[in-house]
N, C-alpha and C positions, 0 to 999 in steps of 0.2 A: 083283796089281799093278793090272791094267784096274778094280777095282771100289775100290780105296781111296783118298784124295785123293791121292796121291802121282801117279794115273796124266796128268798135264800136267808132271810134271817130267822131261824128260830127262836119263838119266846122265852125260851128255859130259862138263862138267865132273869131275864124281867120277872116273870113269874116268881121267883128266887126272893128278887129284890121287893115285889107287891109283898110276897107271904113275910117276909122281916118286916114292914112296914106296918104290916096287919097286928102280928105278934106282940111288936111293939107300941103299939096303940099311937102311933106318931099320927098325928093330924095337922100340926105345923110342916108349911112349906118350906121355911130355914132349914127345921129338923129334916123333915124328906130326905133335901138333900145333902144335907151330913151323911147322914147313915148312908147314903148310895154312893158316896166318895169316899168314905172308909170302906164298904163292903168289897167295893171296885178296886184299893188300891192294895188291900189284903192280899185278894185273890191273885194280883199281879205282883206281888211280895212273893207270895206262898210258889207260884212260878216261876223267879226267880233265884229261889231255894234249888227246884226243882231242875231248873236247867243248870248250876252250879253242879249238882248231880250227874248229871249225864257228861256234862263237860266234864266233871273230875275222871269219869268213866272211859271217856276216850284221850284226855288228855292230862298232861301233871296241875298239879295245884296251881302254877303262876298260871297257867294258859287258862284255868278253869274260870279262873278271880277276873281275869283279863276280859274275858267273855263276857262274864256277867258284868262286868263294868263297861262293856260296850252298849251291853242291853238296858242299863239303868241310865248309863249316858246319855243318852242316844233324848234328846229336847223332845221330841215327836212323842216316843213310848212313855218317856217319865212323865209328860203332860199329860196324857190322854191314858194313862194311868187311874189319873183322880175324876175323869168324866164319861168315856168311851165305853159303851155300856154292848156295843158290836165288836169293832175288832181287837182290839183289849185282852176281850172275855176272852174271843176266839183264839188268840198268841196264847194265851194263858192258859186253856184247855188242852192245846194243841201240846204247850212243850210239858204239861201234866201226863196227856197222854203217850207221851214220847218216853216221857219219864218211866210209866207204868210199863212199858213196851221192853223196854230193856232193862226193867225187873222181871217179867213176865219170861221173855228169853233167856234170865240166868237162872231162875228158879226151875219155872217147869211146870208149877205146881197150881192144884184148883184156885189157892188163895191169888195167885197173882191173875190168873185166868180170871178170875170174878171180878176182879179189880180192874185189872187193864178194861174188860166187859164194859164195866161200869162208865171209866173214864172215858173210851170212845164213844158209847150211848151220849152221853154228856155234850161231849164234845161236837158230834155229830147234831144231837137237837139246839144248838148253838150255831151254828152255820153249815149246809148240805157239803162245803167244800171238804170236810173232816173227813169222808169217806175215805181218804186217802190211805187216813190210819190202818183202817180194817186191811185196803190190799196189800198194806206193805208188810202187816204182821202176819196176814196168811200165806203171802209169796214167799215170805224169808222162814217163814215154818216150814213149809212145803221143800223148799229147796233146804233145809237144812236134814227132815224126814229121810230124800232124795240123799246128800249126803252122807248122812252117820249112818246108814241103814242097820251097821251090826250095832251099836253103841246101845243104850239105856233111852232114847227118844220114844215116847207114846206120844199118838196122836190125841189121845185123851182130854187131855189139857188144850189144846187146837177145835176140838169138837164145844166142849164147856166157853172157853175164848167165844166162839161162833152163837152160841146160844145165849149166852149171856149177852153181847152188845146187840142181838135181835133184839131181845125183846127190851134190852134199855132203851133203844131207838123208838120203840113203839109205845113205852112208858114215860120215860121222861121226854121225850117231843111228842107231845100228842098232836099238833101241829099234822105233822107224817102220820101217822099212824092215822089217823080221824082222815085224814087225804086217801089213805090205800082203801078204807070201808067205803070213802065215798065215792072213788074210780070205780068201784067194785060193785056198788049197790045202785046208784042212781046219779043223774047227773049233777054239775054244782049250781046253787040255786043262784041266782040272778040279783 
């Protein structure tokens, strides 16, 4: 798996879709794939919502609608919507967690810390590219800390952020995590 291109994709999602599969005692290959093109095209619904959100955040209502009508538009996304079990997921984690990001920064508070936590862990055991999230919410903590210094900011909330998407990372991608035990303990077997 480390030497083929597959090794930047994390399982979570699949894992996700195996444990629905399980639950639902589906043993038809028609059904299979039902349920994996609903579960798929939910989650890329439910991010759409999500980035409706953040666009209504930074922009007025037409501009927000517009966006998202770009994004549904858009032949590629909409298709690969109902099959794309990689980068899909990834879009859709990504503006989930973006979402949580700028809830996270208007609150302040443990709940959004645990949650954005969450959503990056997620995010991250779904493709290693997701890191990105992590630097941008602790660089724009940090430089916002830097700025408001007299204001109401704790870093609190920054610390709980930080410990909560560790060990999301190490839980929900076990992938990574089971990789640092075995950098750490012995080499990888052959």
């Amino acid at each position: 798996m480390l030497n083929s291109n597959e090794k930047y994709h994390g399982p979570f999602f699949e894992v996700i879709l195996v444990c629905a599969e399980k639950i639902l005692n589906l043993e038809d290959m028609h059904t299979i794939y039902q349920m994996r093109h609903i579960v798929l095209f939910l989650l890329f619904f439910v991010s759409v919502l999500a980035f409706y959100r953040v666009a209504r955040k930074l922009f007025s209502v037409n501009y927000a609608v517009l966006a998202c009508l770009f994004l549904v538009l858009s032949p590629r996304f909409f298709a690969e919507a109902f099959f794309n079990s990689k980068d899909i997921v990834l879009l859709s984690f990504f503006i989930l967690s973006l979402y949580s990001c700028f809830l996270f920064f208007e609150k302040r508070n443990a709940k959004w810390a645990v949650l954005h936590g969450l959503f990056t862990g997620m995010l991250i055991a779904v493709r290693i590219v997701g890191i990105v999230i992590p630097m941008i919410t602790i660089g724009y903590y940090v430089l916002l800390l830097i700025m408001k210094r007299k204001e109401h900011w704790r870093i609190q909330p920054l610390f709980g952020y930080i410990l909560v998407s560790s060990l999301s990372i190490i839980y929900v991608g076990p992938f990574y995590g089971k990789g640092l035990c075995i950098i750490y303990t012995k080499p990888l077997p052959k």
